[in-house]
matplotlib code that plots the C-alpha trace (Angstrom):
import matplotlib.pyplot as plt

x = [1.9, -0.3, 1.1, 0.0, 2.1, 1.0, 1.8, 2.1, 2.7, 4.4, 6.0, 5.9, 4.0, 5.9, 2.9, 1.0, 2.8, 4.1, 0.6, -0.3, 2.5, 2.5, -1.4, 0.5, 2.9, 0.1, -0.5, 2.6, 6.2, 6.6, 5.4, 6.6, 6.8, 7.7, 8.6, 8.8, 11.5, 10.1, 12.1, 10.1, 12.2, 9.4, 11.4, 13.7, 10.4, 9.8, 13.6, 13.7, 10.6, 11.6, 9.6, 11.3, 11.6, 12.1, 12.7, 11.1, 9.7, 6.4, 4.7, 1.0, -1.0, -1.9, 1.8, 3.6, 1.3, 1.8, 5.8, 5.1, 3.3, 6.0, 8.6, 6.4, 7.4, 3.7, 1.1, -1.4, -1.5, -3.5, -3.3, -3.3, -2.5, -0.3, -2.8, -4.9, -4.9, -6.5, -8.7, -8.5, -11.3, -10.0, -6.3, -7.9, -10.4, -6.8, -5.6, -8.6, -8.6, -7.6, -6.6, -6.3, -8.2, -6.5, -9.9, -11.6, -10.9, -11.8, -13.8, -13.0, -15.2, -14.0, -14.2, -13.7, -12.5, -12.1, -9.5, -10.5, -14.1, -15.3, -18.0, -20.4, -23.0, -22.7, -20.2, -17.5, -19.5, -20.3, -17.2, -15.5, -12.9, -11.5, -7.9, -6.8, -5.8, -3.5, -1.7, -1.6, -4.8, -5.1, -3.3, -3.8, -4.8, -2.9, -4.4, -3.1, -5.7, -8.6, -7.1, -8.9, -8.2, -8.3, -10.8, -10.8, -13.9, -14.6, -13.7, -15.6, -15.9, -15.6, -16.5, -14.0, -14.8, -13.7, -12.2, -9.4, -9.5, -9.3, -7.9, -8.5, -8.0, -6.6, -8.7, -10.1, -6.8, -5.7, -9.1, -9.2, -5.7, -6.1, -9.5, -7.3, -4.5, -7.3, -9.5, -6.0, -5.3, -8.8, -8.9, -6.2, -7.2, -10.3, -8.7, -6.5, -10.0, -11.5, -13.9, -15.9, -17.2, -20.3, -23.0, -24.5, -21.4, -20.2, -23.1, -25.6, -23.0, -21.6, -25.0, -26.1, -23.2, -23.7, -27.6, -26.6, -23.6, -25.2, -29.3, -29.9, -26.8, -27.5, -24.1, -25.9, -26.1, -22.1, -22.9, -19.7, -17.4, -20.8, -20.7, -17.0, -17.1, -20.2, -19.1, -15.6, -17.2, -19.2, -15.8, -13.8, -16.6, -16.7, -12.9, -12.3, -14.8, -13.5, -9.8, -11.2, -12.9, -10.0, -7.9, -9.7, -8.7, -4.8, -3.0, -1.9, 1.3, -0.1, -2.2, 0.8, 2.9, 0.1, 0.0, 4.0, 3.1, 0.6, 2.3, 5.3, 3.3, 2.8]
y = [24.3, 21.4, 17.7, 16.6, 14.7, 15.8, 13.0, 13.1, 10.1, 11.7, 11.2, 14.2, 16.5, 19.8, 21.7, 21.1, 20.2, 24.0, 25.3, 22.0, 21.9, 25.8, 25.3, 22.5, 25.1, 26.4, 23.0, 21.6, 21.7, 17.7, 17.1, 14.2, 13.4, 9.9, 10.2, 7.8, 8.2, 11.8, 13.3, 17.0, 18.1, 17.5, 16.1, 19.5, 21.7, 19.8, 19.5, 23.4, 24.2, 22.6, 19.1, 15.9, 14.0, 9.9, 8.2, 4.9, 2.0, 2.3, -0.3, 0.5, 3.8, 2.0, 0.7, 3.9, 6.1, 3.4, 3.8, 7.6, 7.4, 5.6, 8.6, 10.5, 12.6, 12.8, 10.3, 11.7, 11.9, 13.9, 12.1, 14.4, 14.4, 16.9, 18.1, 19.2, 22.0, 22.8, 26.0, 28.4, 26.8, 23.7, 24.8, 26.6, 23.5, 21.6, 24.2, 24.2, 19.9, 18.8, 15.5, 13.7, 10.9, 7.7, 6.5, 9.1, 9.9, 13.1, 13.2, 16.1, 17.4, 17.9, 20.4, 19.0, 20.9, 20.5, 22.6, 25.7, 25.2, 24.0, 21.3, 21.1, 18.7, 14.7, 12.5, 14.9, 17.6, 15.2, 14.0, 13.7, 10.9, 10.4, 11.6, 12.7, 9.7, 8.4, 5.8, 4.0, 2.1, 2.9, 2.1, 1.9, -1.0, -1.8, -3.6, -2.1, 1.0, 1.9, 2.1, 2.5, 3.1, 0.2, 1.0, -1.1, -1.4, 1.3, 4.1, 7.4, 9.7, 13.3, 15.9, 18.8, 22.0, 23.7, 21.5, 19.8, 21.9, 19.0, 20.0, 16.5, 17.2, 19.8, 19.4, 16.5, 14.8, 14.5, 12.7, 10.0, 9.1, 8.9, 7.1, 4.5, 3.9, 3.8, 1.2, -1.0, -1.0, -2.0, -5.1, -6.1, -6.1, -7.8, -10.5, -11.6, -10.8, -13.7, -11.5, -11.9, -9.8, -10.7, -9.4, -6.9, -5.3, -5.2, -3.4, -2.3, -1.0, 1.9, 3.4, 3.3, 4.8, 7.4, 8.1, 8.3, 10.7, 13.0, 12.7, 11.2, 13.1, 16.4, 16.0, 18.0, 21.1, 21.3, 21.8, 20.2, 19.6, 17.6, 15.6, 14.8, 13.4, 11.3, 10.0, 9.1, 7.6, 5.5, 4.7, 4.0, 1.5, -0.6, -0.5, -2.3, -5.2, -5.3, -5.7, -8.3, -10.3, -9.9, -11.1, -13.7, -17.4, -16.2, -18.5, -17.1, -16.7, -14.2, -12.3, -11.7, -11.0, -8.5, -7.3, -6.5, -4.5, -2.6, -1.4, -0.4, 2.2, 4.7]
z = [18.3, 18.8, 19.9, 16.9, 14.1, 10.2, 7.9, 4.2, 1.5, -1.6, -5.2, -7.7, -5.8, -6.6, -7.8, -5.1, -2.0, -0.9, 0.1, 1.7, 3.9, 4.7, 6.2, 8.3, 9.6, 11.5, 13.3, 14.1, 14.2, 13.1, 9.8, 8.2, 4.7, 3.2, -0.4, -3.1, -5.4, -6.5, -9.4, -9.5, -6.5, -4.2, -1.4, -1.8, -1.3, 1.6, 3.6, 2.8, 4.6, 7.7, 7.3, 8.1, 4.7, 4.7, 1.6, 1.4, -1.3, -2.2, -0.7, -0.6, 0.8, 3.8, 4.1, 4.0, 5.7, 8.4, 7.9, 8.3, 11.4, 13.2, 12.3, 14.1, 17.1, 18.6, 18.7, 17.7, 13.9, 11.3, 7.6, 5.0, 1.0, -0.8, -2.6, 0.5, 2.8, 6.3, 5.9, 8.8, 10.9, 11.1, 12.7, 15.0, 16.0, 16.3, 18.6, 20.7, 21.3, 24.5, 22.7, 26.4, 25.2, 22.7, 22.2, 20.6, 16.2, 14.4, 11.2, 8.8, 5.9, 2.8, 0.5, -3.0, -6.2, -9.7, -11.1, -9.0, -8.9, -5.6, -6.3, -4.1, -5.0, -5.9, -4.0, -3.7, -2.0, 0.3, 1.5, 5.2, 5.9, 9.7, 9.4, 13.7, 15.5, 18.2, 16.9, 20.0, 19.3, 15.7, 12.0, 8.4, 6.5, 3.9, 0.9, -2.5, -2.6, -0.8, 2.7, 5.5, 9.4, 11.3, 14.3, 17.5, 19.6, 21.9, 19.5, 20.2, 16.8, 16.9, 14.5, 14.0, 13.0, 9.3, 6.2, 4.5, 0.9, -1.9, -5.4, -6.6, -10.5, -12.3, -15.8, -17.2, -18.3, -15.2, -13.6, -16.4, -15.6, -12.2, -12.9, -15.1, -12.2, -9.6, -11.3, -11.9, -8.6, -7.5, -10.0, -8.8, -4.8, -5.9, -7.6, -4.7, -2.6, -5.0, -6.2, -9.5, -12.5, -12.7, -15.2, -12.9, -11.7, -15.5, -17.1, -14.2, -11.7, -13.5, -15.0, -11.3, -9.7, -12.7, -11.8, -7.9, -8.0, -11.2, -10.1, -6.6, -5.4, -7.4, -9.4, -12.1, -10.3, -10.1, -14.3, -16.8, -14.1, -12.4, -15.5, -16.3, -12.4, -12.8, -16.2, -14.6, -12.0, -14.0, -16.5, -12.7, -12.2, -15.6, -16.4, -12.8, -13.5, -16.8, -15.7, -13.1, -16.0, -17.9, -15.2, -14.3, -13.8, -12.7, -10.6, -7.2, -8.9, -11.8, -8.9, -7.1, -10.5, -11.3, -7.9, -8.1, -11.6, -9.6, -7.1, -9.0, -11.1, -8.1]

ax = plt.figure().add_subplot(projection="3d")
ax.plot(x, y, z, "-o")
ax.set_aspect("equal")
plt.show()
């Protein structure tokens, strides 16, 4: 096994979560899952395949993949969802890294799908996030969505070999109401960001990102699934200015009221 913690941030993952945490098998023997109130059984799935399961308040990605890192037993830590799975070639990079050095990340490619298609073209085909770190020099942010690793200087960053396998959406129901959550939670970081709707990011922004992810990025070769994502991309975009215009004017109070409403959906 490699000294290497897997971490995953769950609620009502049940569908998804067995595969996902079988491909971490083959990494590890710590994998840590911190649930949130799940009701699906997903916690159950996870306890009976030997994973150490943590119940805790959802307080944020950033915040609870930050509570799951510190129930880790290694540090070094590889951030995964339940809904993605390491392809051969990538546990056997893991089992090949020397990982003797705190200063160095790992960037993994993605491979993105929706409902079984793989799609390969458009944002999604081009996707890599770093997700191996020692969390001796390096965390999560944790603003209400969007999280990203907080990098200190000196940080040296790898590529590692094979994927993390993506099933993003299962049809098209699915992707709009994740679009819908997604774009509520990003109104609301931008409001307490002070951040403003303005004309161009209300009517401009989404037909751009809709032109770069379905014609600059070649969305349109990944045929109706190419168009549902560059149209949801494009409704992910408006609906989140919209709410911000809407939103607009709160006092610090409201933001943080909103906020609270936010965070409580997950």
């Amino acid at each position: 096994m490699v000294p290497v913690s897997v971490v995953i941030i769950t609620k009502n993952e049940a569908e998804v979560i067995t595969r996902c945490i079988n491909a971490a098998k083959l990494i590890t023997d710590d994998i840590i899952i911190v649930d949130n109130d799940s009701t699906d059984g997903t916690a159950d799935i996870a306890l009976a395949s030997g994973c150490n399961v943590y119940h805790e308040n959802w307080d944020g990605y950033g915040a609870n993949k930050n509570k799951g890192v510190a129930f880790a037993k290694y540090d070094w830590i590889l951030s995964i969802d339940a809904d993605e799975v390491a392809d051969e070639e990538l546990i056997g990079a893991l089992h090949e890294l020397k990982l003797d050095d705190p200063k160095v990340v790992y960037d993994i490619n993605f491979k993105s799908y929706f409902g079984q298609k793989p799609i390969n073209f458009g944002t999604w085909g081009r996707d890599h996030h770093i997700r191996l770190f020692n969390r001796q020099l390096v965390k999560w942010s944790e603003p209400l969505v969007h999280e990203t690793l907080i990098l200190p200087a000196g940080i040296v960053t790898k590529k590692l070999e094979g994927r993390l396998h993506h099933y993003s959406a299962r049809d098209r129901q699915e992707y709009l109401n994740k679009t819908i959550y997604y774009a509520g939670l990003s109104a609301g970081k931008y409001l307490i960001c002070g951040k403003k709707a303005t004309f161009v990011k209300l009517y401009v922004a989404p037909a751009f990102h809709f032109l770069k992810n379905y014609v600059a990025f070649l969305g349109f070769l990944d045929g109706r699934e190419g168009w549902i994502i560059s149209r949801m991309i494009a409704k992910h975009t408006s609906m989140k200015y919209r709410l911000l215009k809407q939103h607009a004017g709160c006092s610090y109070q409201e933001i943080q009221k909103i906020q609270e409403n936010l965070v409580v959906e997950y």
